[in-house]
Z-matrix of the N, CA and C atoms (Angstrom, degrees):
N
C 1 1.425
C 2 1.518 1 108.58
N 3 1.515 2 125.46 1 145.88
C 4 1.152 3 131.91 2 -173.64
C 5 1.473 4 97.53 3 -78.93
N 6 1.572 5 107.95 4 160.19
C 7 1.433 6 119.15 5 -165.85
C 8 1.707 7 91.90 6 -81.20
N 9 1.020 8 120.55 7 -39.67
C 10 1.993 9 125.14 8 -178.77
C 11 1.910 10 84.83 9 -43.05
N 12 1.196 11 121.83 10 -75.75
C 13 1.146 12 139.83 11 -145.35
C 14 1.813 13 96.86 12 -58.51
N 15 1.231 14 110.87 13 -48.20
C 16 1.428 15 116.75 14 -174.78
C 17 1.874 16 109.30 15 -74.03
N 18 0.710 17 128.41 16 -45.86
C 19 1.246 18 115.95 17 147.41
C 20 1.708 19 154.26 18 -29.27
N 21 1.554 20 120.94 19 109.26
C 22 1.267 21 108.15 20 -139.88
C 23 1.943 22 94.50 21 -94.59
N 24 1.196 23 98.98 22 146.94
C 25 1.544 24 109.02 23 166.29
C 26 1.358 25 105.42 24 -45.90
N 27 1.847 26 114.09 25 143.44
C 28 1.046 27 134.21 26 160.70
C 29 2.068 28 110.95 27 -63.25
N 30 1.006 29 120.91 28 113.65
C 31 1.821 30 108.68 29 179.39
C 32 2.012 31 101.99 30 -69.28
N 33 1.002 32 70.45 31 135.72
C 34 1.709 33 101.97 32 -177.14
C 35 1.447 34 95.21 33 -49.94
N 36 1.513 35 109.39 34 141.06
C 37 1.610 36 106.67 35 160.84
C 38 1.591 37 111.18 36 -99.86
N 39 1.664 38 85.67 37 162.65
C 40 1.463 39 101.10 38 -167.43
C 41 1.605 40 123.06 39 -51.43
N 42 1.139 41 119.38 40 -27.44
C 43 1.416 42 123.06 41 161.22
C 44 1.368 43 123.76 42 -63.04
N 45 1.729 44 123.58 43 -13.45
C 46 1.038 45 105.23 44 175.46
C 47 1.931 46 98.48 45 -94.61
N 48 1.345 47 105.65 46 -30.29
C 49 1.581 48 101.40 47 -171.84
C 50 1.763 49 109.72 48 -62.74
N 51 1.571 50 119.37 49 -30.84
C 52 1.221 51 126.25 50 -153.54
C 53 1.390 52 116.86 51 68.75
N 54 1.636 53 149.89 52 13.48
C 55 0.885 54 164.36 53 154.91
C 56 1.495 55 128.04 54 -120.86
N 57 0.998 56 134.72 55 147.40
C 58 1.686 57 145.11 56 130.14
C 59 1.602 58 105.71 57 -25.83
N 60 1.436 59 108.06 58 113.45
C 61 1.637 60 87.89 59 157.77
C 62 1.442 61 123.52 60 -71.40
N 63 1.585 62 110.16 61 -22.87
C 64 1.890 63 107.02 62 -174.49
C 65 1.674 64 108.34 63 -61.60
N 66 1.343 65 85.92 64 -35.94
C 67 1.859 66 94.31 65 178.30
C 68 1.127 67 121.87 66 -88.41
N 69 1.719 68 124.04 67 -11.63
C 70 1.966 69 107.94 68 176.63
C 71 1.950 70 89.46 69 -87.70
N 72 1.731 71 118.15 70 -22.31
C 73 1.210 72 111.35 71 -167.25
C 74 1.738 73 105.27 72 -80.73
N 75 1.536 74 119.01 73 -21.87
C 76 1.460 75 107.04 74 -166.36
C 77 1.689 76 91.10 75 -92.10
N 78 1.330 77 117.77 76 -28.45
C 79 1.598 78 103.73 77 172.53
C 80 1.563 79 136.49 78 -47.56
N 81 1.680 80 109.46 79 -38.68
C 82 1.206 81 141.75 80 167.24
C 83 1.528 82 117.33 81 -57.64
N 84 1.476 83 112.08 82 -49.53
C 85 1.189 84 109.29 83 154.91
C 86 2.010 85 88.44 84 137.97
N 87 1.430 86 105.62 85 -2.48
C 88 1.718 87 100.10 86 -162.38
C 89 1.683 88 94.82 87 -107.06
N 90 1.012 89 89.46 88 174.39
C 91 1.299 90 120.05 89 176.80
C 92 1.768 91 117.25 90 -67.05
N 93 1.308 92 100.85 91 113.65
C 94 1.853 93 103.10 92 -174.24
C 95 1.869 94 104.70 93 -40.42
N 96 0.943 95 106.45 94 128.96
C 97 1.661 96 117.33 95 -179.98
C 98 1.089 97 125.13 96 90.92
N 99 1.363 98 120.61 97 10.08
C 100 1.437 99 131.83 98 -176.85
C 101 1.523 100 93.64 99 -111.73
N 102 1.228 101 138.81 100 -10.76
C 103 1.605 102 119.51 101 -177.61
C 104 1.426 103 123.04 102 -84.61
N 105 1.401 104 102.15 103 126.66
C 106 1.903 105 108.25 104 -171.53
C 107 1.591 106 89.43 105 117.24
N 108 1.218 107 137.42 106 -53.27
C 109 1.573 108 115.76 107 -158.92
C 110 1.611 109 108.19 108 -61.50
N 111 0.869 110 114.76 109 145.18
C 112 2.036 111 139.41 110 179.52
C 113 1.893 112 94.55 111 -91.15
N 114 1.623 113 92.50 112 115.49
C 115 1.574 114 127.34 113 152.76
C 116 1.810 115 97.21 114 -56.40
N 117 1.474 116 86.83 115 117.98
C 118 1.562 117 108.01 116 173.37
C 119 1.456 118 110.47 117 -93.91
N 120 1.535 119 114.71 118 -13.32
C 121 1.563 120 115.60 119 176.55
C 122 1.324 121 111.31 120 -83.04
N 123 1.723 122 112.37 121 139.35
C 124 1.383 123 144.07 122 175.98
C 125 1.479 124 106.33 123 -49.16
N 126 1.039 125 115.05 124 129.79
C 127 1.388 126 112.67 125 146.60
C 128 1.440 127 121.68 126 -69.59
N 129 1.267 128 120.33 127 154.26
C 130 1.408 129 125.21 128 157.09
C 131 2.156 130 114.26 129 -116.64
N 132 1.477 131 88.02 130 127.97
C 133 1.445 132 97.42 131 -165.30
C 134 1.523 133 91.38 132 -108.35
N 135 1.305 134 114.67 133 125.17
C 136 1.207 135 124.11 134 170.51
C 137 1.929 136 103.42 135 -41.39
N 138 1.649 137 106.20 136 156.53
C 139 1.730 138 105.78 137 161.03
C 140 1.551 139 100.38 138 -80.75
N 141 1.267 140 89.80 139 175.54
C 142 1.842 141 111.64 140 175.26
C 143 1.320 142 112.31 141 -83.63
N 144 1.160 143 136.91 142 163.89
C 145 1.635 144 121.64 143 -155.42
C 146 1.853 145 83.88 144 -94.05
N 147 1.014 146 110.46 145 150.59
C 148 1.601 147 108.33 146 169.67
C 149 1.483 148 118.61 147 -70.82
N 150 1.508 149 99.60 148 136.06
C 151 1.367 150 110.20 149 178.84
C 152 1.348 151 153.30 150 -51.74
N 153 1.939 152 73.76 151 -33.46
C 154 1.953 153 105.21 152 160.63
C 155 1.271 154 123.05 153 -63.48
N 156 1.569 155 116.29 154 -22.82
C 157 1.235 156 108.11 155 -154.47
C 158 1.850 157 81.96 156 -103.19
N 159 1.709 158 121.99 157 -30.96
C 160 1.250 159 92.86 158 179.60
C 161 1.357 160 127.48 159 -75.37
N 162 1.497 161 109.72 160 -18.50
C 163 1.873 162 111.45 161 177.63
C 164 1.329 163 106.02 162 -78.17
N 165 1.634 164 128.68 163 -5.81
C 166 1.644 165 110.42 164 159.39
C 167 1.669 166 115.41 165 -67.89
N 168 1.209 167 110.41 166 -42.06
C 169 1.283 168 154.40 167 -168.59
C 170 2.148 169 82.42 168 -54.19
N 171 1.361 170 109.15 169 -69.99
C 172 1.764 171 105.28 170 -165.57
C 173 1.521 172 88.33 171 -78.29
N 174 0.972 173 133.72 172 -34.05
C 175 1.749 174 136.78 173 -165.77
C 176 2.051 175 92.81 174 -61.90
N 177 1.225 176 112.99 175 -61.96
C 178 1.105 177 113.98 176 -176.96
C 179 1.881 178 111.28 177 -57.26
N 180 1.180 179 107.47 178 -66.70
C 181 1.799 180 96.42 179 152.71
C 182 1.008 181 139.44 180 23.59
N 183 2.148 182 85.93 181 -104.64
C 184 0.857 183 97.89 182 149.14
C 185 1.538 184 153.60 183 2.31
N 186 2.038 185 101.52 184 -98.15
C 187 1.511 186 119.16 185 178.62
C 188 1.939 187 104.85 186 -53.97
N 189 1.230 188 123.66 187 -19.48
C 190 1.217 189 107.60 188 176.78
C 191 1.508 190 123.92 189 -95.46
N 192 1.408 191 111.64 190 -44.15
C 193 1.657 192 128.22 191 143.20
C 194 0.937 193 105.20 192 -10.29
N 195 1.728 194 133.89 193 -83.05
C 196 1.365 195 142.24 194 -155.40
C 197 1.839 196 93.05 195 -101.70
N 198 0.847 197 141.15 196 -48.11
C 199 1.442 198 141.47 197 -163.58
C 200 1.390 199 105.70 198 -43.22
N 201 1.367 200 112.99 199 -77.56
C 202 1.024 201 123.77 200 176.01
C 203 1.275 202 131.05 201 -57.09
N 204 1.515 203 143.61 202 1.47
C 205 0.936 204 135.70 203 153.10
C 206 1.322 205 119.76 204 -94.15
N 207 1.355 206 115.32 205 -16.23
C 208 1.564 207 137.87 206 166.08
C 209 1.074 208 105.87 207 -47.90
N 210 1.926 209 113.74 208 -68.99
C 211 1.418 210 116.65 209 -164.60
C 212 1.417 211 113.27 210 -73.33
N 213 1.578 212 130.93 211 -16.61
C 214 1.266 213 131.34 212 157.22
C 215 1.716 214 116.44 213 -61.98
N 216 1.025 215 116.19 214 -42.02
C 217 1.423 216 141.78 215 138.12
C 218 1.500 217 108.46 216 0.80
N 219 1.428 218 115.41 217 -97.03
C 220 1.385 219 134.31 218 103.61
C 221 1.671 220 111.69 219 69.81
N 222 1.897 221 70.78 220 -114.37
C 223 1.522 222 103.27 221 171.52
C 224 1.672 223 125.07 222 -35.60
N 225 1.347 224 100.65 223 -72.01
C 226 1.177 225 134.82 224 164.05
C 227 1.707 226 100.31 225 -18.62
N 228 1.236 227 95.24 226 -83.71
C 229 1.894 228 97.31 227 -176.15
C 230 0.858 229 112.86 228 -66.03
N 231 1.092 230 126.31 229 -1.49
C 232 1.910 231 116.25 230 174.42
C 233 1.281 232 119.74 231 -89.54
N 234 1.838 233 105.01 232 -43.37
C 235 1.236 234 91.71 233 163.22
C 236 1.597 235 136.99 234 -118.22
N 237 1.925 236 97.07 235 52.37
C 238 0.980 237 93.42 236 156.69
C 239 1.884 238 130.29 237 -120.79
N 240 2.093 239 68.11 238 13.61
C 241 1.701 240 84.08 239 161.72
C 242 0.944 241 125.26 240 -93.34
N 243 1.940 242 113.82 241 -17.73
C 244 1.548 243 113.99 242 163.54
C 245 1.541 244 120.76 243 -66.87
N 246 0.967 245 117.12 244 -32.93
C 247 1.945 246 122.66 245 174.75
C 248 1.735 247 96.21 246 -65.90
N 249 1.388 248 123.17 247 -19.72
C 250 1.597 249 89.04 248 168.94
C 251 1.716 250 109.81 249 -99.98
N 252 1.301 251 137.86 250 -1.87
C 253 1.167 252 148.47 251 148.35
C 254 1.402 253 107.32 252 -14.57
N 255 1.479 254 124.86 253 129.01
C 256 1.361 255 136.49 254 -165.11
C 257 1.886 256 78.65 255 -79.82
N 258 1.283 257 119.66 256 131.74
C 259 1.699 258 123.33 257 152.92
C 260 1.425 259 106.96 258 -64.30
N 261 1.266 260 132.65 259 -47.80
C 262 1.445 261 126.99 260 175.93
C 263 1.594 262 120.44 261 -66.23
N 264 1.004 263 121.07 262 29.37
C 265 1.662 264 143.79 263 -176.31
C 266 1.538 265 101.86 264 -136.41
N 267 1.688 266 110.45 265 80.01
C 268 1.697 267 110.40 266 169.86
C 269 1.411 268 113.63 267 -45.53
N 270 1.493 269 121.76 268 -30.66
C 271 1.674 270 127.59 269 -143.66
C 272 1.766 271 94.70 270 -101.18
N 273 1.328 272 103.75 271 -28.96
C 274 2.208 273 100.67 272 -164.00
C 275 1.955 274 84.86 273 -79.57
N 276 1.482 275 112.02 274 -42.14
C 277 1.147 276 140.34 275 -174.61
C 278 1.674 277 103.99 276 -22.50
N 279 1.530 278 77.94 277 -67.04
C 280 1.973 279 102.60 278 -163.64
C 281 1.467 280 102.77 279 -58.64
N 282 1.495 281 101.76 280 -54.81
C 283 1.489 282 120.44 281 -169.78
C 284 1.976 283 109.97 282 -54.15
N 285 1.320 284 106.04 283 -49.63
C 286 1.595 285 116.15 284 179.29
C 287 1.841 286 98.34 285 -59.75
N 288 1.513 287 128.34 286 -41.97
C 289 1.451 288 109.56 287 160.75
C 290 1.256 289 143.54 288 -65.25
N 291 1.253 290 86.55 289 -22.45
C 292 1.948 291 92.76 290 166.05
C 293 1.047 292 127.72 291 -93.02
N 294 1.002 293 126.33 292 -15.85
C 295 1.634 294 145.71 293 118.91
C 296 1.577 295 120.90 294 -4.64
N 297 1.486 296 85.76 295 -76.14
C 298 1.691 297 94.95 296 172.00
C 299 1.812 298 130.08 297 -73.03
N 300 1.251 299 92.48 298 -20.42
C 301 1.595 300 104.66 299 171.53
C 302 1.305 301 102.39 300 -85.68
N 303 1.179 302 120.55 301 -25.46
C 304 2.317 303 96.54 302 178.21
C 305 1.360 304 87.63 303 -96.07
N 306 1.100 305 144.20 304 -25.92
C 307 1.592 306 130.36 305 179.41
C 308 1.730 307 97.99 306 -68.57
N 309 1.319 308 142.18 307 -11.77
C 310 1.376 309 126.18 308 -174.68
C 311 1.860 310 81.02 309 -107.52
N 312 1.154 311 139.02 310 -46.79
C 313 1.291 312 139.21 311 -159.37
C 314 1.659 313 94.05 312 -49.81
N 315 1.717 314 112.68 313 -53.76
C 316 1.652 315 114.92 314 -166.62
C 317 1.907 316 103.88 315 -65.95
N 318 1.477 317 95.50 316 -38.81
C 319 1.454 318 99.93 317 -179.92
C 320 2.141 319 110.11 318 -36.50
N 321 1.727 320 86.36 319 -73.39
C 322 1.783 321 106.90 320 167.15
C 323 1.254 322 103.88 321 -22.93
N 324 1.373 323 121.63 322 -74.75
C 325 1.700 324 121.74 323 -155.20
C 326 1.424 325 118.34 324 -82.84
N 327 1.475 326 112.82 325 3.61
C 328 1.157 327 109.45 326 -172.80
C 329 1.948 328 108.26 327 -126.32
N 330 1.682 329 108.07 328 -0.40
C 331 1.227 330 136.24 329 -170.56
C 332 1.537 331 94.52 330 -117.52
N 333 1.058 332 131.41 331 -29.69
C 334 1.534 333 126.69 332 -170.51
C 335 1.459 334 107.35 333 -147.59
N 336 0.931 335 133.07 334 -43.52
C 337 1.226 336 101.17 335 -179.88
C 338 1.792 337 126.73 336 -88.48
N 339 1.434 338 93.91 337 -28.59
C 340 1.793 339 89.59 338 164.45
C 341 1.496 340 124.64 339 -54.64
N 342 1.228 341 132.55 340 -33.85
C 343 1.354 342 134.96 341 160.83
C 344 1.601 343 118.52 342 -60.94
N 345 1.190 344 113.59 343 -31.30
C 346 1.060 345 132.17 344 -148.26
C 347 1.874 346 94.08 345 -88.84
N 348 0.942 347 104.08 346 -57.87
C 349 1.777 348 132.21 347 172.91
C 350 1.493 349 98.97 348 -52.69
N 351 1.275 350 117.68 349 -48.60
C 352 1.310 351 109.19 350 -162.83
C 353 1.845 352 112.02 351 -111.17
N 354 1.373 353 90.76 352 14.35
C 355 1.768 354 91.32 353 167.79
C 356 1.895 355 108.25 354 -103.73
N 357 1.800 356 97.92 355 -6.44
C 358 1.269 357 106.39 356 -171.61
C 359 1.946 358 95.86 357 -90.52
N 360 1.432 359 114.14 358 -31.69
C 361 1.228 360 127.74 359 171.56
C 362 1.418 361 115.81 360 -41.71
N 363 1.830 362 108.54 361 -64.48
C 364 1.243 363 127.75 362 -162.23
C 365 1.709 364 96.67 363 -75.43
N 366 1.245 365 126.10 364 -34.21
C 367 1.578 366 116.94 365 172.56
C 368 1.468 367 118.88 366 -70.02
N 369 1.317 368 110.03 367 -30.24
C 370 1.753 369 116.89 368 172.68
C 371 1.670 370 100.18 369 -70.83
N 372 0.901 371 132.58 370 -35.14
C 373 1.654 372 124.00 371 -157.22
C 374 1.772 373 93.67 372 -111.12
N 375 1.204 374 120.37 373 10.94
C 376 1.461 375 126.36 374 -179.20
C 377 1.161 376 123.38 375 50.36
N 378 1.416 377 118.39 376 48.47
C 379 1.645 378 121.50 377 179.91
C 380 1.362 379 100.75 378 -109.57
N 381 1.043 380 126.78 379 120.22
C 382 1.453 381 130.33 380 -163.79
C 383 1.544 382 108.52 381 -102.79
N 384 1.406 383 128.47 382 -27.37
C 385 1.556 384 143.32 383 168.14
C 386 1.254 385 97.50 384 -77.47
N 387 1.298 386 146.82 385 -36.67
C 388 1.281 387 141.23 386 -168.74
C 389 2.084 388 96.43 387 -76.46
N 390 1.144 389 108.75 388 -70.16
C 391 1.381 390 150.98 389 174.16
C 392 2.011 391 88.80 390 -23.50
N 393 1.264 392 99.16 391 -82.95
C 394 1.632 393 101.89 392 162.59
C 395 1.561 394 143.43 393 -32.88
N 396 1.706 395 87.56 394 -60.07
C 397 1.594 396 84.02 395 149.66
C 398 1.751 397 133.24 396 -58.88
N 399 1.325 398 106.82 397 -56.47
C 400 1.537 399 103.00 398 -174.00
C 401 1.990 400 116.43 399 -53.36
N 402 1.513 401 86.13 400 -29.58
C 403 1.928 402 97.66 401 171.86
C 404 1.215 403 104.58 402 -47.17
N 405 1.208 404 110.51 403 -73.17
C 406 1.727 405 121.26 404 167.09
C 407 1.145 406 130.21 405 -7.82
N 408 1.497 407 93.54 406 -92.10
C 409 1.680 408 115.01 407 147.98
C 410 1.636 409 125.85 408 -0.04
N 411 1.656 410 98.64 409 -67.72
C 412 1.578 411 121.69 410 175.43
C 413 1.387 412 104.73 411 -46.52
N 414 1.618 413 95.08 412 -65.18
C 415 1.549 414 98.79 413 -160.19
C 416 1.496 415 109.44 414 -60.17
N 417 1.575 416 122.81 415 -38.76
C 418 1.499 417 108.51 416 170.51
C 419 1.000 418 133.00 417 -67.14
N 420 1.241 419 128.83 418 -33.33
C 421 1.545 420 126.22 419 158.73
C 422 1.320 421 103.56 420 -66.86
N 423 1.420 422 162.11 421 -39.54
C 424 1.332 423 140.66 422 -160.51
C 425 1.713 424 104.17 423 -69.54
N 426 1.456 425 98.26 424 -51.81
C 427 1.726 426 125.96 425 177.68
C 428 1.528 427 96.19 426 -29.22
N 429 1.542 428 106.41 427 -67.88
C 430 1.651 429 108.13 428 -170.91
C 431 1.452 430 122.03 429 -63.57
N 432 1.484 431 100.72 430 -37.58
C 433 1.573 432 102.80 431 -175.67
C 434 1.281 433 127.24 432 -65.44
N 435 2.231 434 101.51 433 -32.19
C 436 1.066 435 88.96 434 166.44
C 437 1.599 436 123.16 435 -101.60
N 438 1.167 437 127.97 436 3.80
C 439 1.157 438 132.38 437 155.22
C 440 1.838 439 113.26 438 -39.59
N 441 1.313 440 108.68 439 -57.20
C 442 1.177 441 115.04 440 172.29
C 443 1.435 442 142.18 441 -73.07
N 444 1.519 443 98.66 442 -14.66
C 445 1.491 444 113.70 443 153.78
C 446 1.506 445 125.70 444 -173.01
N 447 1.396 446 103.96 445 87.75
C 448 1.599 447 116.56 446 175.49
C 449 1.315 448 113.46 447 2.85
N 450 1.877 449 119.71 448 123.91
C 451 1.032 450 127.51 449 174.96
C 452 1.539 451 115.12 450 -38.52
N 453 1.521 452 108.86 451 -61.88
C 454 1.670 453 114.01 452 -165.45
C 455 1.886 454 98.85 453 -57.21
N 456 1.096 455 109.36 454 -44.00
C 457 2.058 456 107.73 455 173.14
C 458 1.104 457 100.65 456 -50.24
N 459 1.628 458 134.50 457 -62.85
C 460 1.239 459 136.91 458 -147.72
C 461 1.856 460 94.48 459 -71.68
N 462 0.932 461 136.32 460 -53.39
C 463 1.464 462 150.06 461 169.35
C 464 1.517 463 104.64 462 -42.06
N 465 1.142 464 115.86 463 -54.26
C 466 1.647 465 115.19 464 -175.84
C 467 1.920 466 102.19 465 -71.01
N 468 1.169 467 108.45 466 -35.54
C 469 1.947 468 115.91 467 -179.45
C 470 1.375 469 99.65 468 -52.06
N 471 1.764 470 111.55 469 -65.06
C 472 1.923 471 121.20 470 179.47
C 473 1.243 472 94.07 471 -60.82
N 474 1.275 473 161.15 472 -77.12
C 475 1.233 474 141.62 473 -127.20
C 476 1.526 475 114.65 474 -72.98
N 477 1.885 476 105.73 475 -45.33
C 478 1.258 477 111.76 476 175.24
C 479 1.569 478 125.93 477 -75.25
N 480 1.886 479 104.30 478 2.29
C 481 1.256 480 118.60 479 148.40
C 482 1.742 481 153.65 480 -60.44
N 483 1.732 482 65.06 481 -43.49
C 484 1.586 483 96.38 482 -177.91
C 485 1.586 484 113.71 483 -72.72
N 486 1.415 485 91.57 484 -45.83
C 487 1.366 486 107.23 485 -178.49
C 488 2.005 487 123.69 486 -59.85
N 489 1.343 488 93.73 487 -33.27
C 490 1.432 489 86.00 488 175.97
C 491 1.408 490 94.97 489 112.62
């Protein structure tokens, strides 16, 4: 090492700093003679949340956002094409109820269980704002659906669907 280099700086007097160093350093919170040296330690910057997980995240949304008013949507026209169905036609008859039972089935899966699926998603993958919303979600579509037609009815509609 060069002798310039090995040689330590004279410390500045207080008239040129306008301060005390014991006092601009004990104000700061450090130790007198430590002010001005540069932290050689790294930061650590969190990652960015992944992208995949937020476009499942609007994708799921999405299909319920628009799904569900679709499949009520749906509903709606199906059976108000079954009320014009001749009653003296066993066969248009049958067909206009099964009709109306997969139009309430898409309603179900796209009113309850897509939220439902994906609030169980957002708690497995630990997103708790995601997780919240879809709870939400649930609860407003369940609120309405069954507001609009009693679980044990809605259960007796699918079953006597399912059944044939």
């Amino acid at each position: 090492m060069s002798p310039k280099k090995r040689r330590q700086r004279k410390p500045r007097r207080d008239h040129d700093r306008g301060a005390a160093p014991e006092r601009a350093g004990a104000e700061a919170g450090q130790e007198p003679g430590t002010r001005g040296r540069v932290s050689r330690t790294p930061v650590v910057l969190d990652d960015p949340p992944d992208r995949r997980v937020t476009a499942l995240w609007v994708v799921l949304a999405l299909v319920w956002g628009l799904g569900s008013p679709l499949a009520l949507a749906m509903l709606l026209f199906t059976t108000m094409d079954a009320a014009a169905v001749d009653p003296a036609d066993p066969a248009a008859a049958a067909g206009a109820v099964d009709s109306i039972g997969t139009a309430l089935i898409w309603l179900l899966v796209l009113a309850l269980v897509v939220p439902a699926v994906s609030a169980v998603a957002a708690v497995v993958l630990r997103r708790r704002i995601a997780a919240i919303g879809f709870a939400v979600a649930l609860a407003v579509s369940a609120g309405l659906i069954f507001w609009a037609m009693p679980p044990a009815e809605l259960w007796d509609a699918l079953r006597s669907h399912l059944s044939g």
